[in-house]
C-alpha positions, 0 to 999 in steps of 0.5 A: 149184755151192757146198757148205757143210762143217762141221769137226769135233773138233780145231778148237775154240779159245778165242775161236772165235766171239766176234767172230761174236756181238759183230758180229751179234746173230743169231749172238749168239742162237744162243750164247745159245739153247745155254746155255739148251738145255744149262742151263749157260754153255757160251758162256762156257767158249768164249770165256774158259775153258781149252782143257783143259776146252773141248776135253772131248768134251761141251764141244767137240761142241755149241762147235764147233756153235754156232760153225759155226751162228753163222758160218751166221746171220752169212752170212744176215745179209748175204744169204746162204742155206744153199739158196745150196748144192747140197750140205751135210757135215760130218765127225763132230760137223760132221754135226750141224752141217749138219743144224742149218743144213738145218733138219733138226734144232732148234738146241736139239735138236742142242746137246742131241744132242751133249752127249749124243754127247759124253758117251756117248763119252767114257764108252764106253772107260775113259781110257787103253784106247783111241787113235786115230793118223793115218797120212799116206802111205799110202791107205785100202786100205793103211792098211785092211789094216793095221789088220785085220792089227794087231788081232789079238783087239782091236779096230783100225779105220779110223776116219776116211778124210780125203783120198788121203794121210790115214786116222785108225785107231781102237780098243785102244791096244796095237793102234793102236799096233801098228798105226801101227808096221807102217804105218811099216814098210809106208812110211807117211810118219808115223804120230802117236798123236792126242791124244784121249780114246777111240777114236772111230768104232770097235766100241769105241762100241757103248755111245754108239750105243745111247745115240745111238739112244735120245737120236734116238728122241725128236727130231723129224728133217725133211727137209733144205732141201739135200741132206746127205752122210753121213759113213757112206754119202758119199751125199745123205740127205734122209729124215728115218728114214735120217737118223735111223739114219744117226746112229746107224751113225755113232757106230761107222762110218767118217767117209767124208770123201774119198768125201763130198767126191769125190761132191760134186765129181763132181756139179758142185761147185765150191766148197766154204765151210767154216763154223765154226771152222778150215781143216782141211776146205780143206785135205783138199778141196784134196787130194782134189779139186785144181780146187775152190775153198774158203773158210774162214768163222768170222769177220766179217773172212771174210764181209766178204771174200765181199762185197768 
């Protein structure tokens, strides 16, 4: 059985799905029906902006969707199909991404969403108060306990558990930084401040969740033609009202990407696509699940390997 995942922020480059629209017009289309949903020429920033101004949080969001989805159209262009999958997932914004390719959510619609997503992240938490850091070495129990213990009357949180060896922290800088100190104590291999711009899937966010929740109540959500894993639950949702909810949950909760990728892998999943921008899901994947096979698709080149 096969999984199609979708990356999240911190894959964006400049350049990402240029060869993409150059080689198939449906992919071209899909660029184009975001500019027009979002009423500006995001396709151009993608392809010949800064980085600085790209990786912006409303800028990256709804980009590295319309990447992964343009990636998705070149595959049915060549006879591929997202119901050729047991199972779709994304981490964080990828989440969006793969309720876009599951028909669940209106491409327009999601490119909207995550411009709103974006913004109402970023304006959660003043610039410079929060901070996120990844600890590798150590597990999420640990890296669980840590946090709490570091928090003191802050807040500091797991955030994100990514694979057995890597759990991105989340909250007041002071506190992650506290935190990230006693994890090297407590035998961490590494703890590195993230350079990002607010403290992501943590009570911090509150704020964007309720925006989240007001911006969801006004789309229209149907059921997935496969099965989409959430981040929050690491279990298939398929109701459009738990979608929306989950949604919602997800803005302040944590992105459980090592369960989400063990219950797919427990359920007979074999192989794993990552569709979009990036490698950085193949390589988590690896390490939870050693016996899968993965394949990172964002460019012609990938799709005419499928077909080799």
């Amino acid at each position: 059985m096969r999984a199609f995942v979708f990356p999240g922020q911190g894959a964006q480059t400049i350049g990402m799905g240029r060869e993409l629209a150059e080689s198939y017009p449906a992919a071209k289309a899909v660029f184009d029906e975001v500019d027009e949903a979002l009423g500006e020429n995001l396709s151009a920033l993608i392809w010949d902006g800064d980085i600085e101004t790209l990786t912006l949080t409303r800028n990256a969001q709804p980009a590295l969707m319309a990447t992964s989805i343009a990636a998705l159209r070149a595959l049915e262009a060549e006879g591929f199909s997202i119901t050729d999958a047991g199972f779709v997932a994304g981490h964080s914004l990828g989440e969006y991404s793969a309720l876009c390719a599951a028909g669940a959510i209106s491409l327009s619609d999601t490119a909207r969403l995550l411009c709103i997503r974006g913004t109402a992240m970023q304006e959660a938490v003043p610039v410079g108060q929060g901070a996120m850091a990844a600890i590798l070495g150590l597990d999420f129990a640990a890296v669980d306990e840590i946090a709490r213990e570091a928090a003191g009357d802050e807040v500091c949180q797991a955030a994100n558990d990514n694979d057995p060896a890597q759990v991105v922290i989340s909250g007041h800088r002071e506190a992650v930084e506290r935190a990230a100190a006693l994890a090297k104590e407590r035998g961490a291999k590494r703890a590195l401040m993230l350079p990002v711009s607010a403290p992501f899937h943590s009570a911090l966010m509150q704020p964007a969740a309720a925006a989240m929740s007001d911006a969801l109540a006004g789309v229209d959500i149907h059921e997935p033609a496969v099965p989409v894993i959430a981040n929050v639950s690491a279990e298939p949702v398929t109701m459009p009202g738990a979608i929306r909810r989950l949604l919602v949950d997800q803005v302040t909760g944590i992105v459980r990407w090592r369960e989400s990728v063990a219950f797919m892998a427990e359920q007979g999943v074999t192989e794993f696509w990552e569709i979009g921008a990036g490698k950085a899901l193949s390589g988590m994947i690896k390490r939870i699940a050693p016996d899968v096979t993965t394949r990172a698709i964002g460019a012609p080149k990938d799709i005419a390997a499928l077909k080799g």
